[in-house]
C-alpha positions in Angstrom: 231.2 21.2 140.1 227.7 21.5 139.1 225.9 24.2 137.2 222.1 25.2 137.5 222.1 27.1 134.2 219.3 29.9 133.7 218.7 32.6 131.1 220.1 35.5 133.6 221.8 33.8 136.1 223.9 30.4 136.9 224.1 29.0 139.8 226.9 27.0 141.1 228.1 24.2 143.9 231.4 22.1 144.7 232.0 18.8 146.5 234.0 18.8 149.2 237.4 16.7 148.1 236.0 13.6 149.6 232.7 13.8 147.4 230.6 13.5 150.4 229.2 16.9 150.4 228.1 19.5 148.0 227.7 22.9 148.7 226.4 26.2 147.1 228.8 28.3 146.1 227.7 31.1 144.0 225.6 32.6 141.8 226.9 34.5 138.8 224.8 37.0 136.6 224.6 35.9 132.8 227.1 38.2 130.7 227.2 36.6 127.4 228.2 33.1 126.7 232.1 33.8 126.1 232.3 35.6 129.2 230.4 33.1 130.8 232.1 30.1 130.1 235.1 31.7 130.7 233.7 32.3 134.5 232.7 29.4 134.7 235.6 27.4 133.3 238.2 29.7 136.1 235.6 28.5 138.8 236.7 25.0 137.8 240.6 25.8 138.0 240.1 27.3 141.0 238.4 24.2 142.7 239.9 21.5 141.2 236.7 20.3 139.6 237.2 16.9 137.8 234.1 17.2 135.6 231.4 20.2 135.1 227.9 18.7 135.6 225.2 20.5 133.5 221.5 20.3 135.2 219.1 19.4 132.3 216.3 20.6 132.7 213.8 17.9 131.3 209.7 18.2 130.5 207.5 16.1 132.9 207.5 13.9 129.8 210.7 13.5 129.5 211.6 15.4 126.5 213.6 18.1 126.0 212.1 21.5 125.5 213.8 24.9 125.1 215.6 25.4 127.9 217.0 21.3 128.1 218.4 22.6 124.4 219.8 26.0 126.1 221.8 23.8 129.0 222.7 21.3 126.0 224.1 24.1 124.1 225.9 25.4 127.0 227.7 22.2 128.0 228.7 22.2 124.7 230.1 25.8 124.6 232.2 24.5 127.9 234.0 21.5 126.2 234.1 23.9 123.1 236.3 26.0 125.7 238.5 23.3 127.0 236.6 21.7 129.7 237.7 18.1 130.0 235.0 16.8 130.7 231.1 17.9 130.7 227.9 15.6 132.0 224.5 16.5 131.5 222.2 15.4 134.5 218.4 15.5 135.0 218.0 18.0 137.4 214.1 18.0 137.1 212.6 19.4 140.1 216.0 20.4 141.7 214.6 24.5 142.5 211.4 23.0 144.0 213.7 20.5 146.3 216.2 23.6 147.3 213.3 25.7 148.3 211.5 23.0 150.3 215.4 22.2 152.4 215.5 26.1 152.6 212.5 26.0 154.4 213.5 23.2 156.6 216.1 24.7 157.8 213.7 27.8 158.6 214.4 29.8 156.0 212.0 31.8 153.6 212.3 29.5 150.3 213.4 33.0 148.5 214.7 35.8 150.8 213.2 39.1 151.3 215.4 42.0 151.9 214.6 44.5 154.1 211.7 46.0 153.6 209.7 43.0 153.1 209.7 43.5 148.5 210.4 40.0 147.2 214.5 39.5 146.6 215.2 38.4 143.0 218.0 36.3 144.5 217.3 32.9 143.3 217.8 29.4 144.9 220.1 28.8 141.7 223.3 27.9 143.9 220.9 25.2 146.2 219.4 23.9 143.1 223.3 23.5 141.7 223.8 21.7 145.1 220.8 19.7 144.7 222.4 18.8 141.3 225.4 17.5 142.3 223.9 15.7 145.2 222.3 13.3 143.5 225.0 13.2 140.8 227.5 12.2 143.6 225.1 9.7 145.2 224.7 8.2 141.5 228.6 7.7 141.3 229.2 7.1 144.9 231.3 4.0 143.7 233.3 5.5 141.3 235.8 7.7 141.6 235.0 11.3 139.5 237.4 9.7 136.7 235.9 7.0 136.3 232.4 7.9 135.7 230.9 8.1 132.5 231.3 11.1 130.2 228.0 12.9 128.1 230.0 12.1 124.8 228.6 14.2 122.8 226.9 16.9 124.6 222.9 16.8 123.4 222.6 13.1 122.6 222.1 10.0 125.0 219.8 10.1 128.4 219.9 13.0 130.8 221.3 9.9 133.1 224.8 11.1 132.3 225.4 8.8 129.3 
């Protein structure tokens, strides 16, 4: 399961049980970080996730700024909560990429509800799908217990290490 995780809002995607696929699957409104791990953490029950993957969200540079230190932080609230396992995974770029597949598929890259006023509804879930995407495709070989775990959440490459 992977988490796009914002200041109001996370968005979230699951594999299919073959790891082939990953698909949005919701997007939850920030309520505090107890109450929000605790969402998140019954997600995973509920869909048999093997590890929680954390988009970090990187500077062009590479570095971490606020919000990669916000995500970090996160993740580490998660394992502080019982997660098994928690990865941290580059997820540079991954709203940008969800609005240009909504698009492809010939969609507006944020919806407008009726009335034509710009929706606040986010691409977080696509973004979270775009997230575990390439997270899948980087473990393609290995099955989801055998891929490498962040450790300690905050240190190491955004590569999952």
């Amino acid at each position: 399961m992977a988490l796009d995780v914002g200041d109001r809002r996370i968005g979230v995607a699951v594999s299919d049980p073959l790891r082939l696929f990953s698909i949005p699957l919701v997007v939850m409104d920030r309520r505090g970080e107890e109450r929000d791990v605790a969402a998140v953490l019954e997600l995973a029950l509920e869909h048999e996730a093997a590890v929680l993957i954390v988009g970090l969200p990187l500077l062009p540079s590479g570095d971490r700024g606020e919000q990669a230190r916000k995500a970090e932080a996160f993740a580490r609230a998660l394992l502080r909560a019982g997660a098994a396992r928690v990865e941290l995974w580059d997820e540079s770029y991954s709203t940008l990429e969800a609005a240009a597949r909504r698009v492809a598929r010939g969609r507006a890259a944020r919806p407008r509800p009726p009335g034509g006023a710009r929706a606040a509804a986010p691409l977080d879930a696509e973004a979270a799908a775009v997230i575990l995407e390439e997270w899948l495709r980087a473990h393609e070989e290995a099955p989801a217990e055998a891929a490498p775990d962040v450790g300690a959440v905050g240190g190491g490459d955004a590569g999952g290490s």
